[in-house]
C-alpha positions in Angstrom: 94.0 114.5 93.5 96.1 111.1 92.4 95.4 110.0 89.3 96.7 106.2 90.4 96.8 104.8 93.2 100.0 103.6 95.0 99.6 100.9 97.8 102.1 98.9 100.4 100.1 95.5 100.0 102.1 92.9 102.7 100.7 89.2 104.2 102.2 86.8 106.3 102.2 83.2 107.1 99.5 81.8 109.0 101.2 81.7 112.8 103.9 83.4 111.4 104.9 80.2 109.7 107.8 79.8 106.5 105.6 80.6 103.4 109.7 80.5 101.5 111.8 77.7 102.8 113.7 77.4 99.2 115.3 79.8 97.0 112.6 78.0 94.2 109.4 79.3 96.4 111.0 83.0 96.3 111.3 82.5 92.8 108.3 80.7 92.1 106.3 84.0 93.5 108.6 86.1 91.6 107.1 84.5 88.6 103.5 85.3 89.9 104.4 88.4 90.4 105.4 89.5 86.9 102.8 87.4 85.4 100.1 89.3 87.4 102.1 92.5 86.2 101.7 91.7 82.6 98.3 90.6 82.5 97.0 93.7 84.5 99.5 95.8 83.8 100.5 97.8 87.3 103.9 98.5 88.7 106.2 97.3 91.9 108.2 100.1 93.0 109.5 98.3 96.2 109.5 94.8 97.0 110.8 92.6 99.5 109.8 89.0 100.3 110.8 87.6 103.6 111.2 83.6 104.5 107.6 84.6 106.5 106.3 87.1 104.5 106.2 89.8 101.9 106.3 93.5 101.4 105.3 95.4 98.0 104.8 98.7 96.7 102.6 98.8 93.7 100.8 101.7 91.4 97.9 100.6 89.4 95.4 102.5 87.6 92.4 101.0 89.0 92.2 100.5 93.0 89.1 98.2 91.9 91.6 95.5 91.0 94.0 95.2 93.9 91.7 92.4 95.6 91.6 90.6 92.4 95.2 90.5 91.8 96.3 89.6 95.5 93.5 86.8 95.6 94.8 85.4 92.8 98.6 85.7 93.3 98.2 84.2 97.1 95.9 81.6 95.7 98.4 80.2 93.3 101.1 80.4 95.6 99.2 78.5 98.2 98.6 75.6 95.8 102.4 75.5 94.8 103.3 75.3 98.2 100.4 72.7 99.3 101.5 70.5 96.3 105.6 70.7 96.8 105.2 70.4 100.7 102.2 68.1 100.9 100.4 70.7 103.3 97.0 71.6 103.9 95.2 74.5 105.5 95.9 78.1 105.9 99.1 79.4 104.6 98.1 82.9 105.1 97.5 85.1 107.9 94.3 86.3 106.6 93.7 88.3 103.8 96.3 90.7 102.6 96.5 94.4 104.1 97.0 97.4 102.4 97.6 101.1 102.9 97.3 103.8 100.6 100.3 105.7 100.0 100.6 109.2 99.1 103.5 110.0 96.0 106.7 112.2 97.0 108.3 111.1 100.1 105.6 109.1 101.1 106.2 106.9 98.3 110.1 106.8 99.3 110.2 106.7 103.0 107.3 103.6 102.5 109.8 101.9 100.3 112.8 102.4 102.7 111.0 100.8 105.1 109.9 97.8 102.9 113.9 97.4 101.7 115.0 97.7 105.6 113.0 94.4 106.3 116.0 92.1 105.9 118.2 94.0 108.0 115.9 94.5 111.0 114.5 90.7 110.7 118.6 90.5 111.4 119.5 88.5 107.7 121.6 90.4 106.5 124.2 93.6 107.8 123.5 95.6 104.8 120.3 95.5 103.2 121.4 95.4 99.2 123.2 92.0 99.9 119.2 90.6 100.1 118.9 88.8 97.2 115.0 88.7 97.3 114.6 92.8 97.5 114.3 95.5 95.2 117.1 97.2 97.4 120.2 95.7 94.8 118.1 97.1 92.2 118.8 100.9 92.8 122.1 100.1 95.7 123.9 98.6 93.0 122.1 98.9 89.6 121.3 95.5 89.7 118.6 95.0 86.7 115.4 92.6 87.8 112.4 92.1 86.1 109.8 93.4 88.7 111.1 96.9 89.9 110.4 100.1 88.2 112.4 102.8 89.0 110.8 105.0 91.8 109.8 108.5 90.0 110.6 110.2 92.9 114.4 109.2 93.9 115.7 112.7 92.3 114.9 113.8 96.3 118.0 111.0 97.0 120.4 111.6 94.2 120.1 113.1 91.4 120.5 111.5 88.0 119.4 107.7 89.5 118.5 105.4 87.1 119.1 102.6 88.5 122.2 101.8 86.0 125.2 101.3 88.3 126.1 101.3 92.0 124.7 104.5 94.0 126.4 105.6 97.2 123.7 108.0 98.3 121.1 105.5 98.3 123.0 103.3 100.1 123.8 105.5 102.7 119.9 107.1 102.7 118.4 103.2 102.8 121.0 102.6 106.3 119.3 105.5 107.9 116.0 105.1 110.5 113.0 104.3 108.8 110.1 106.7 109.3 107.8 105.4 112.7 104.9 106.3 110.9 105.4 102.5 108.8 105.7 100.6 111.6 103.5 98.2 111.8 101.5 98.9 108.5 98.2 99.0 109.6 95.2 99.1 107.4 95.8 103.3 106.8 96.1 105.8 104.5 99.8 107.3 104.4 99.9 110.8 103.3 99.4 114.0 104.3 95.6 115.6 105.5 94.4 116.2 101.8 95.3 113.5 100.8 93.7 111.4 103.6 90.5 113.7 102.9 90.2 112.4 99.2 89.9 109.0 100.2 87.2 106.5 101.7 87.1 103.1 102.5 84.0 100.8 101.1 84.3 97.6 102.5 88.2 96.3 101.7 88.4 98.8 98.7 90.0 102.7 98.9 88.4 104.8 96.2 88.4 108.4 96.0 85.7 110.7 96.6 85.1 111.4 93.1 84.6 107.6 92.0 81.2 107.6 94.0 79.0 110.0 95.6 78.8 110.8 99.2 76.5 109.6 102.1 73.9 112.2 102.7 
């Protein structure tokens, strides 16, 4: 059974519109992001955010709060953006969507494919040269102050930490992307026991043991 939960949370722009059209909106949410990281104290193992929208890969402790925190982190973004860009309306598509995502190479493969999201939207040749990715952070050992280091990397390279420029992750993150991500539909990501521990109530995942089954 996990004790946390791990999720890939991702939204886009209403119509597929720009929700980043300057290198301050990217960093605007990046501040969002890690003040929604300290105040509720989860963890982005993969992150990428995308002139239309955004990718992450977050472990919290309590699934409860992972409608909280998005609301809140979209809200605030939407009035930034509404108040720089004199806009009005939707900015999002909808509320965000989220998959449960089992640990070992679940956890990896769902993070290759959120750091491949530059080079197949066709901005980039080589996916650490992103800036707004968590991709430079264990390509090149490029320190930022929203990744934590993936737990489960030792199945890369051994000895990553995320200090200094890492051929085998390079060459791992330029090979295909597991299918089974494509598209990331509202579903669990694991294997069968792991699908079998979890529900869906509503918009929340909780596991079986955090409420009693329908007779």
């Amino acid at each position: 059974m996990e004790k946390s939960f791990i999720f890939h949370v991702l939204n886009r722009g209403n119509a597929r519109q720009m929700v980043f059209k300057q290198p301050e909106d990217y960093e605007y949410f990046c501040r969002l992001l890690r003040r929604y990281m300290n105040q509720y104290n989860f963890k982005i193992y993969h992150w990428v955010l995308i002139p239309n929208h955004f990718h992450l890969e977050i472990e919290l402790n309590n699934n409860k709060m992972l409608s909280k925190i998005m609301a809140g982190i979209t809200r605030a973004y939407v009035h930034y953006h509404h108040r720089k860009y004199n806009s009005s309306g939707y900015l999002w598509q909808g509320r965000f969507k989220s998959q449960p995502i089992q640990k070992s190479n679940y956890l990896i493969n769902c993070g290759r494919y959120i750091e491949r999201n530059p080079l197949r939207a066709g901005l980039v040749k080589l996916p650490w040269n992103y800036k707004w990715s968590s991709c430079k952070f264990y390509a090149l050992g490029y320190k930022d102050e929203l990744t934590d280091l993936n737990p489960y990397l030792s199945q890369i390279s051994s000895g990553h930490s995320a200090n200094a420029q890492d051929p085998e992750y390079q060459k791992w993150i330029m090979e295909a992307d597991n299918l089974e991500f494509r598209g990331a539909k509202e579903k669990m990501i694991g294997d069968k026991e792991f699908s079998k521990s979890i529900m869906k109530q509503g918009s929340r995942y909780l596991t079986w043991r955090q409420g009693r089954k329908t007779k």
